[in-house]
Backbone as CSV, one residue per row, in Angstrom:
resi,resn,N_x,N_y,N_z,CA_x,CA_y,CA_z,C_x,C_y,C_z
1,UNK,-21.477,-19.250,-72.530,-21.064,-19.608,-71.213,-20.788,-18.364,-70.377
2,UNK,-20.203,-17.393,-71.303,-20.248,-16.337,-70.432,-21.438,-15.814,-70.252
3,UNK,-22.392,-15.654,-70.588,-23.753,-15.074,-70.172,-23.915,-15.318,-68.856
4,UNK,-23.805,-16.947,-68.994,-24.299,-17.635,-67.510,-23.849,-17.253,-66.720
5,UNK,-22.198,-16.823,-66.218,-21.156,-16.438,-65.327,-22.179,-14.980,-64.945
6,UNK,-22.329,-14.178,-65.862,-22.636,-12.973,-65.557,-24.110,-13.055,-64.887
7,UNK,-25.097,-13.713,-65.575,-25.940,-13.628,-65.118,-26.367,-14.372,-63.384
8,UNK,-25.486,-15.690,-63.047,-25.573,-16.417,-61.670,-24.607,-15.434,-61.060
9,UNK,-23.572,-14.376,-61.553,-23.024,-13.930,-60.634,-24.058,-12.547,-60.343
10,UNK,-25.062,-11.914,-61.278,-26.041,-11.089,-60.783,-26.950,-11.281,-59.550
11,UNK,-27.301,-12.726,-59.438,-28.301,-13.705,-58.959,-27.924,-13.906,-57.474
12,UNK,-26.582,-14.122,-57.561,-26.303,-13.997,-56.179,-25.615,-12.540,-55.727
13,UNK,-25.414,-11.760,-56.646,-25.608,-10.057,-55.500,-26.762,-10.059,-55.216
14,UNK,-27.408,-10.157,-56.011,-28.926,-9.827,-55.771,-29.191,-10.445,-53.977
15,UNK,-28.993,-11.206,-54.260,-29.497,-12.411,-52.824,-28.909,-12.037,-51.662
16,UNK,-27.699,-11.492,-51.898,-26.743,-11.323,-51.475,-27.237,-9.515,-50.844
17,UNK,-27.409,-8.818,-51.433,-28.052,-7.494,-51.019,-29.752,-7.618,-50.640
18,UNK,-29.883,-8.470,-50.521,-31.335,-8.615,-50.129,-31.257,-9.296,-48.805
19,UNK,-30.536,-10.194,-48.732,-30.198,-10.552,-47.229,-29.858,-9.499,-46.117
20,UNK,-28.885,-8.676,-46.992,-28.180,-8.086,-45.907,-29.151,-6.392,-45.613
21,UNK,-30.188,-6.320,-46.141,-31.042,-5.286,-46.255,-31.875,-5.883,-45.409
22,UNK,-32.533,-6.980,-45.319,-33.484,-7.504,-44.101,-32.857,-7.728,-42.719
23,UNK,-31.459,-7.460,-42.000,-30.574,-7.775,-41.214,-30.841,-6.310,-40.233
24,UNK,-31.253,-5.242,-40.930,-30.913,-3.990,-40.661,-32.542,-3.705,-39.814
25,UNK,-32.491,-2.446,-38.922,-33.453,-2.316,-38.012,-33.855,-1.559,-39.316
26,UNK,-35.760,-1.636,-39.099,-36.719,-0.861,-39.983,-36.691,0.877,-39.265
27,UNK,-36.513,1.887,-40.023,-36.587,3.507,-39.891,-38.011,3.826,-39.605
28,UNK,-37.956,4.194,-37.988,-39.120,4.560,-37.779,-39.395,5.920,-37.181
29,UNK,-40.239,6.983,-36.583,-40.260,8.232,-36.435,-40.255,8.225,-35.005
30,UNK,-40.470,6.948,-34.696,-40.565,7.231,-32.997,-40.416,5.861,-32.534
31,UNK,-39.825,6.012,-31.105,-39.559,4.633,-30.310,-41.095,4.131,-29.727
32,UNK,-41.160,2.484,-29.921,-41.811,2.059,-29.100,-42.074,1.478,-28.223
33,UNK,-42.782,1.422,-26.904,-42.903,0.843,-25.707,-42.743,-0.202,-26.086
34,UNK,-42.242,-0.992,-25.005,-42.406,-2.554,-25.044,-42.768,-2.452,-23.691
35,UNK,-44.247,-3.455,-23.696,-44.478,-4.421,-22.309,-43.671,-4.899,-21.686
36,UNK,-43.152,-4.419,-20.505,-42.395,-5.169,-19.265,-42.177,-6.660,-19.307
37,UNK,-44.041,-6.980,-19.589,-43.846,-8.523,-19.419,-43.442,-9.576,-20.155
38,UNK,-43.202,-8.888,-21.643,-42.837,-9.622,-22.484,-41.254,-9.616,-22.920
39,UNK,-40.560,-8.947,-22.161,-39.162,-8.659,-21.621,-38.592,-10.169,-20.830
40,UNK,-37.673,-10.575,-21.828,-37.437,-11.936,-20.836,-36.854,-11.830,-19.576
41,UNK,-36.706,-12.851,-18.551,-36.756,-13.020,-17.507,-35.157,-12.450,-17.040
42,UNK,-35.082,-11.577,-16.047,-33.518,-11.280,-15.324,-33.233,-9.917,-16.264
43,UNK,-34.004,-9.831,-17.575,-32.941,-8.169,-18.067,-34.015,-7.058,-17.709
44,UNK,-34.653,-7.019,-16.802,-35.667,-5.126,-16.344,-34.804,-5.810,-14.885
45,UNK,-34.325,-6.230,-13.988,-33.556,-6.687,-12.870,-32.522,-5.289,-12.510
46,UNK,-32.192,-4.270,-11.098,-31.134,-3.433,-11.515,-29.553,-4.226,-11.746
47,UNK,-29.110,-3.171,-12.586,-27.397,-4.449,-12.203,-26.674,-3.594,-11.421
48,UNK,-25.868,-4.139,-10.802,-25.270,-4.314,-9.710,-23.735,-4.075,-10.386
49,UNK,-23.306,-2.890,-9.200,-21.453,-2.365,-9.700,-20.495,-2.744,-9.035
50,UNK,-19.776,-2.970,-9.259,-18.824,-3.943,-8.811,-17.462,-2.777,-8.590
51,UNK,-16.909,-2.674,-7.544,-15.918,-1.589,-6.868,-14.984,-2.110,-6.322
52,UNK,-13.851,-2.074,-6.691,-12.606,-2.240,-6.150,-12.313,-1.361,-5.098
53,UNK,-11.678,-2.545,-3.956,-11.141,-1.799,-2.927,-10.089,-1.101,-3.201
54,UNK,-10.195,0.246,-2.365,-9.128,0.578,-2.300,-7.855,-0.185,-1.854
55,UNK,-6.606,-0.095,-2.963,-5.519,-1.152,-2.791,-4.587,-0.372,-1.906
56,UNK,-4.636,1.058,-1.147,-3.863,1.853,0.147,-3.062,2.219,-1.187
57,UNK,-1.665,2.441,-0.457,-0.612,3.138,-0.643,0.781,2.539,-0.251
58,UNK,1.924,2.792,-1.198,3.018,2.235,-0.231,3.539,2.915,0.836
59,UNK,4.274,2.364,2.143,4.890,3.139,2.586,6.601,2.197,2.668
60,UNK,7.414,3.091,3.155,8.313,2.668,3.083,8.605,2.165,5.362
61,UNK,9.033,1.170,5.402,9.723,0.968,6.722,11.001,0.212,6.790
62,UNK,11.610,0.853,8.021,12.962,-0.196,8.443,13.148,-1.054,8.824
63,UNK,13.627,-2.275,8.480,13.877,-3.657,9.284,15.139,-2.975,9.272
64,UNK,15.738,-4.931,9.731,17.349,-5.036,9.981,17.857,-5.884,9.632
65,UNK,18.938,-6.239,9.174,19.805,-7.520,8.496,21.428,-6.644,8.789
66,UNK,21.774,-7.578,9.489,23.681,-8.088,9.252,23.656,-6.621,9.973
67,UNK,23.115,-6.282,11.004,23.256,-4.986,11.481,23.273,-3.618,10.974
68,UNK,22.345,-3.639,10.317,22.481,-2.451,9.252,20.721,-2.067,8.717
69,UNK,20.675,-1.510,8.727,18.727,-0.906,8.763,18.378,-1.007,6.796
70,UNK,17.318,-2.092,6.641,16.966,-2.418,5.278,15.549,-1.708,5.159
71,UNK,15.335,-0.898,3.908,14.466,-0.230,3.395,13.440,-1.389,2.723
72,UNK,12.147,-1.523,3.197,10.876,-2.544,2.682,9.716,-1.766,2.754
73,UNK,8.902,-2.102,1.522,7.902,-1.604,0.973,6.954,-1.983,1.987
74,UNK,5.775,-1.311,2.563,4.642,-1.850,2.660,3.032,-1.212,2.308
75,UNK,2.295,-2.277,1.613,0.863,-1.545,1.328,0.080,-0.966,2.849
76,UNK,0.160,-0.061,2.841,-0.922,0.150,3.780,-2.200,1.109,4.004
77,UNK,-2.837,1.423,4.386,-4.254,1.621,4.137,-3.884,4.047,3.595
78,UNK,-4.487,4.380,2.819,-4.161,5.976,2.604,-4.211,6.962,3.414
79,UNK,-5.212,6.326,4.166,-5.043,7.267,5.450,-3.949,6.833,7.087
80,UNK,-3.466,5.798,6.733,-2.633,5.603,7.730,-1.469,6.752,8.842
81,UNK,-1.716,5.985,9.833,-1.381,6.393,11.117,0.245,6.466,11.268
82,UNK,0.923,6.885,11.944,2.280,7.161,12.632,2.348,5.216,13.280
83,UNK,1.424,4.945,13.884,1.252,4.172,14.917,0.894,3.061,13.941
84,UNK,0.251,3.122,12.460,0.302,1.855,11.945,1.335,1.810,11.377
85,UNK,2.423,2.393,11.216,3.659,2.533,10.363,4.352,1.522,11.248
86,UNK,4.312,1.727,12.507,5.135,1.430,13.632,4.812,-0.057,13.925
87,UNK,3.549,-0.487,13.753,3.081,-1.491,13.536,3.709,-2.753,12.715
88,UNK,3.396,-1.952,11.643,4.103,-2.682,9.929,6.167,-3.376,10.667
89,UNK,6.567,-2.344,11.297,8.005,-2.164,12.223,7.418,-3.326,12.881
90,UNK,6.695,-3.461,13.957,7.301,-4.494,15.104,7.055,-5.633,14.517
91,UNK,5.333,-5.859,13.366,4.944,-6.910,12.628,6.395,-7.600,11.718
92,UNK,7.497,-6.718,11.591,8.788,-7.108,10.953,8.327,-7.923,9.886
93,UNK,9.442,-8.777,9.421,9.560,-9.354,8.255,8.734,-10.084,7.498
94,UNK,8.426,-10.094,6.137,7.275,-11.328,5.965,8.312,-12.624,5.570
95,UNK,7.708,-13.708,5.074,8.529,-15.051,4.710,9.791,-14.816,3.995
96,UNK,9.248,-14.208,3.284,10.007,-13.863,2.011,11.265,-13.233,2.641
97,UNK,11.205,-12.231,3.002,12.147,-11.803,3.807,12.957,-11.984,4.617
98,UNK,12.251,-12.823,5.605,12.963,-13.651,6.817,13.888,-14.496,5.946
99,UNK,13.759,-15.234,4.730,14.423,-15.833,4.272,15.586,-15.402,3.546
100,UNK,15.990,-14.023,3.649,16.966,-13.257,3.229,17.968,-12.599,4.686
101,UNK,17.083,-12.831,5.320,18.033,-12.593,6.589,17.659,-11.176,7.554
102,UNK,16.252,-10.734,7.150,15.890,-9.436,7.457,15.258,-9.686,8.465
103,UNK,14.949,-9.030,9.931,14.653,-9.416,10.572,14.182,-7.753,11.595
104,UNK,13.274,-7.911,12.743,12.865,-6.397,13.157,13.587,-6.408,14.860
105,UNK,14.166,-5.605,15.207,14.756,-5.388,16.324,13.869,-5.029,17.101
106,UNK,13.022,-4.563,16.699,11.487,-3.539,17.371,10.575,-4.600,17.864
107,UNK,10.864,-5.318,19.079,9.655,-6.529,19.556,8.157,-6.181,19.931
108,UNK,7.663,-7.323,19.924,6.150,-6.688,20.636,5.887,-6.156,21.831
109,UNK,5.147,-5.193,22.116,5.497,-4.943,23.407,6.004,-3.521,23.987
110,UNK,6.907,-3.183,22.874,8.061,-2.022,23.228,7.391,-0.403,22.858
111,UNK,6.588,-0.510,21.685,5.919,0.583,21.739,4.580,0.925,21.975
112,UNK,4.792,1.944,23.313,2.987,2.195,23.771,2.764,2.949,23.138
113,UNK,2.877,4.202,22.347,2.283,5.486,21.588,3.002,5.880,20.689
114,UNK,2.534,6.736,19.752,3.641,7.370,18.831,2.505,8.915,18.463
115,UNK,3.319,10.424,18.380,2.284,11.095,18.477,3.495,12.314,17.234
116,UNK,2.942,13.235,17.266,3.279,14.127,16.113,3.315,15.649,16.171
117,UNK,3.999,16.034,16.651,4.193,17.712,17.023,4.918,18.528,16.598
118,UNK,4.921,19.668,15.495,5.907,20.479,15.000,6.896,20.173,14.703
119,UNK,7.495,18.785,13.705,7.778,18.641,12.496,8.872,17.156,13.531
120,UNK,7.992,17.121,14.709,9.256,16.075,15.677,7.915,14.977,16.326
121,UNK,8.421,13.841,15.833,7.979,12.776,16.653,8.090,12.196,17.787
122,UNK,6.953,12.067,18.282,7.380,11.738,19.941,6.917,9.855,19.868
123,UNK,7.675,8.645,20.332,7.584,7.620,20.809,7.705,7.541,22.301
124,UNK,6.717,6.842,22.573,6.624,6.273,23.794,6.993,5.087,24.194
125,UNK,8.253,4.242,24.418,8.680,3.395,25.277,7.921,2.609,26.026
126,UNK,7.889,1.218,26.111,7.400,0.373,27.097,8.410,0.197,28.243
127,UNK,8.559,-0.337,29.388,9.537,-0.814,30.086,10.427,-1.553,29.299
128,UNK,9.215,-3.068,28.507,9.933,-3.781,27.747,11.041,-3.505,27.029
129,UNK,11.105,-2.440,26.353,12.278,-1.742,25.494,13.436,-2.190,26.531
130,UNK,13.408,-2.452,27.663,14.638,-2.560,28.727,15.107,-4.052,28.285
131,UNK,14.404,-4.624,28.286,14.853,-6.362,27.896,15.501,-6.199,26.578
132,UNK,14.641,-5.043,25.900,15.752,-5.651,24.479,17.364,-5.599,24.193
133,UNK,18.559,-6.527,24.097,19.790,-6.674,23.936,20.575,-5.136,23.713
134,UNK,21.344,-4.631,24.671,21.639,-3.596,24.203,22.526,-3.145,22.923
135,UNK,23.010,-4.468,22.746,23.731,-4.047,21.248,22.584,-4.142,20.183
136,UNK,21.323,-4.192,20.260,19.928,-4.318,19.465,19.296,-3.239,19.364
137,UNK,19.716,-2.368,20.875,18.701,-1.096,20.891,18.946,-0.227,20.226
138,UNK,20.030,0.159,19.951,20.699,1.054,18.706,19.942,1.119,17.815
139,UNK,19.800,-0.657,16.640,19.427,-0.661,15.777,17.939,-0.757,15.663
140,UNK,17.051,-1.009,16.859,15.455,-1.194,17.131,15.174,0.443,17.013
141,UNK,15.789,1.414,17.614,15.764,2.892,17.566,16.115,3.525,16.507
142,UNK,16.913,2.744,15.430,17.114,3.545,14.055,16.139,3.215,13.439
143,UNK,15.750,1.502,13.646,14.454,1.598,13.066,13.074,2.428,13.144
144,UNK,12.784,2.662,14.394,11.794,3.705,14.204,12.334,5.417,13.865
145,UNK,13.479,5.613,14.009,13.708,6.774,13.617,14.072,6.867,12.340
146,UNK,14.056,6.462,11.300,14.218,6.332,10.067,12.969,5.915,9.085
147,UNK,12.143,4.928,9.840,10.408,4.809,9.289,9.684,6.320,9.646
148,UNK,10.185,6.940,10.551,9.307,8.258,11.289,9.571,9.059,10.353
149,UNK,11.215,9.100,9.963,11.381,10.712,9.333,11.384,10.479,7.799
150,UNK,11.127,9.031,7.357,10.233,9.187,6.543,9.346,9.633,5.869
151,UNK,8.293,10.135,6.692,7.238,10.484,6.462,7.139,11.874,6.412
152,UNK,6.173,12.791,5.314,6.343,14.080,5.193,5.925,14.994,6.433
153,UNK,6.916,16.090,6.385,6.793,17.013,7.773,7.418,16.494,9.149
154,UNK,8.179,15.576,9.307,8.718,14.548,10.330,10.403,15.056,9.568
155,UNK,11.078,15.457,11.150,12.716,15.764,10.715,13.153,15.062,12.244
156,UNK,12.667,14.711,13.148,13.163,14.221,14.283,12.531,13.518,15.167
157,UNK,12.729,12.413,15.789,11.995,11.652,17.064,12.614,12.122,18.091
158,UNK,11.762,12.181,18.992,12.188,11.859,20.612,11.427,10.603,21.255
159,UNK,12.200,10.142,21.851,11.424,9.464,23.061,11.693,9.227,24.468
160,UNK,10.666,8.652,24.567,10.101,8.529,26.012,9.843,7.355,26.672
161,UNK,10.267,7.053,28.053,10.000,5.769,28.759,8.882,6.191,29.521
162,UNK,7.527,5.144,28.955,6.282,4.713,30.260,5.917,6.671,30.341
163,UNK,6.225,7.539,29.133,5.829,9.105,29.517,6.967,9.730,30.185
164,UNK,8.138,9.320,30.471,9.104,10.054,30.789,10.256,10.324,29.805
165,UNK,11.109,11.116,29.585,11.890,11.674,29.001,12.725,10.638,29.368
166,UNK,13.794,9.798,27.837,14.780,9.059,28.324,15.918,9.439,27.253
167,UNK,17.129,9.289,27.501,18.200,9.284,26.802,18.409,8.159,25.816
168,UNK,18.705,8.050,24.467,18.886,7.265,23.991,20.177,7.052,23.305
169,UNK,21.064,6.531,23.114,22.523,6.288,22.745,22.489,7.203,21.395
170,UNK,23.905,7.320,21.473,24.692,7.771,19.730,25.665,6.888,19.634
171,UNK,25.723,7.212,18.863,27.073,6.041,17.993,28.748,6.266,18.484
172,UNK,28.394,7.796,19.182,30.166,7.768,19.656,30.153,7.499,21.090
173,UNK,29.146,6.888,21.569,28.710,6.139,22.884,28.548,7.459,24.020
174,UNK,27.637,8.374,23.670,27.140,9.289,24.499,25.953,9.262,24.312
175,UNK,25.105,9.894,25.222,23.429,9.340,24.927,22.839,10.943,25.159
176,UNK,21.495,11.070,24.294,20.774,12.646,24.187,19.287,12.161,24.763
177,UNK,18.462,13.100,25.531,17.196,13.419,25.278,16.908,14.133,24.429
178,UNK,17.235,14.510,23.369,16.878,15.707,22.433,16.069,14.964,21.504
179,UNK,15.476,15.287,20.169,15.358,14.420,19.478,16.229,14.233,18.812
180,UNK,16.378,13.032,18.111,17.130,12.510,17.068,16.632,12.336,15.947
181,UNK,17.646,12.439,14.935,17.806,12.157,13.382,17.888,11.429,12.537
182,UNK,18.198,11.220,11.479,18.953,10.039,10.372,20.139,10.260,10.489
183,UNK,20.612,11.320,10.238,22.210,11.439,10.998,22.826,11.080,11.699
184,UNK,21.820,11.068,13.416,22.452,9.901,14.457,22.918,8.211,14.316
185,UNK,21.561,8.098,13.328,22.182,6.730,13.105,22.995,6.256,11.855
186,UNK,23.856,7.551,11.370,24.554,6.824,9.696,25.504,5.588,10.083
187,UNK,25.815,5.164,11.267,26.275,4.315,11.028,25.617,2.482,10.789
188,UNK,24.263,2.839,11.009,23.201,1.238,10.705,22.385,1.812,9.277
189,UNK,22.681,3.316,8.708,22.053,3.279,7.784,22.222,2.478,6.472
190,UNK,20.903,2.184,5.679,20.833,1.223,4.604,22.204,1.724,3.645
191,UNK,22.687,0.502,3.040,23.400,1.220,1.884,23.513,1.239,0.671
């Protein structure tokens, strides 16, 4: 009985290495052409690459809640502008947010330009900026002065009404044309 064991267990290596020897590509000295046409249908086709958009960059901007200037992420494109930053600002809150109580002091309307000169930002003022609530303008002005100096090489805003030089409040209720800081506004800063 043992013979048999040994010998059916020979019988099937055998089979067993003979299978797996016909599985294997034949060793040849050189590649050969294959006819195009006998290439099934869709694989000689080019394929096609598939590229992810660029997903931008974060930046950081200021809203407002409970009177006090809130730090929010936004994606925006890598090469972005002063002026799309400012954007992201008046566009204010998304759902999500609004539903926390965050909200943008910065209405539509209020900013015509935003430009960039030796390490100080210049905003340009609409009239509109006049309608906005003056206990609002404080905090609509920290908002852009705090999204501005944000950004690298930016230490100060100034601005401007309609292209003219205007004064804008401080906190111990005196008002500057100079530019302003993050400093001016520590008292709406985030905490």
């Amino acid at each position: 009985m043992r013979w048999r064991t040994v010998v059916s267990a020979a019988v099937v290596a055998a089979v067993l290495l003979g299978a797996a020897a016909s599985c294997g590509v034949p060793a040849e000295d050189e590649a050969n052409r294959v006819d195009p046409a006998s290439v099934p249908f869709g694989l000689l086709e080019d394929a096609t690459t598939t590229t992810v958009a660029d997903a931008g960059t974060e930046a950081t901007i200021y809203l407002a809640a409970r009177d006090r200037l809130v730090a929010v992420d936004r994606t925006v494109a890598d090469d972005a502008s002063l002026a799309d930053l400012l954007e992201q600002v008046v566009a204010g809150p998304t759902e999500v947010e609004r539903t926390l109580g965050i909200t943008s002091a910065v209405p539509a309307g209020t900013v015509a330009s935003v430009g960039q000169a030796r390490g100080t930002a210049r905003v340009d003022l609409t009239e509109a900026f006049g309608d906005v609530r003056s206990d609002e303008q404080f905090l609509a002005l920290g908002q852009l002065v705090y999204t501005l100096t944000g950004q690298p090489g930016i230490g100060g805003v100034e601005f401007t009404l309609e292209g003219e030089p205007v004064s804008v409040p401080l906190p111990d209720g005196t008002a500057t044309a100079q530019p302003v800081s993050r400093d001016d506004f520590s008292t709406v800063a985030p905490r």
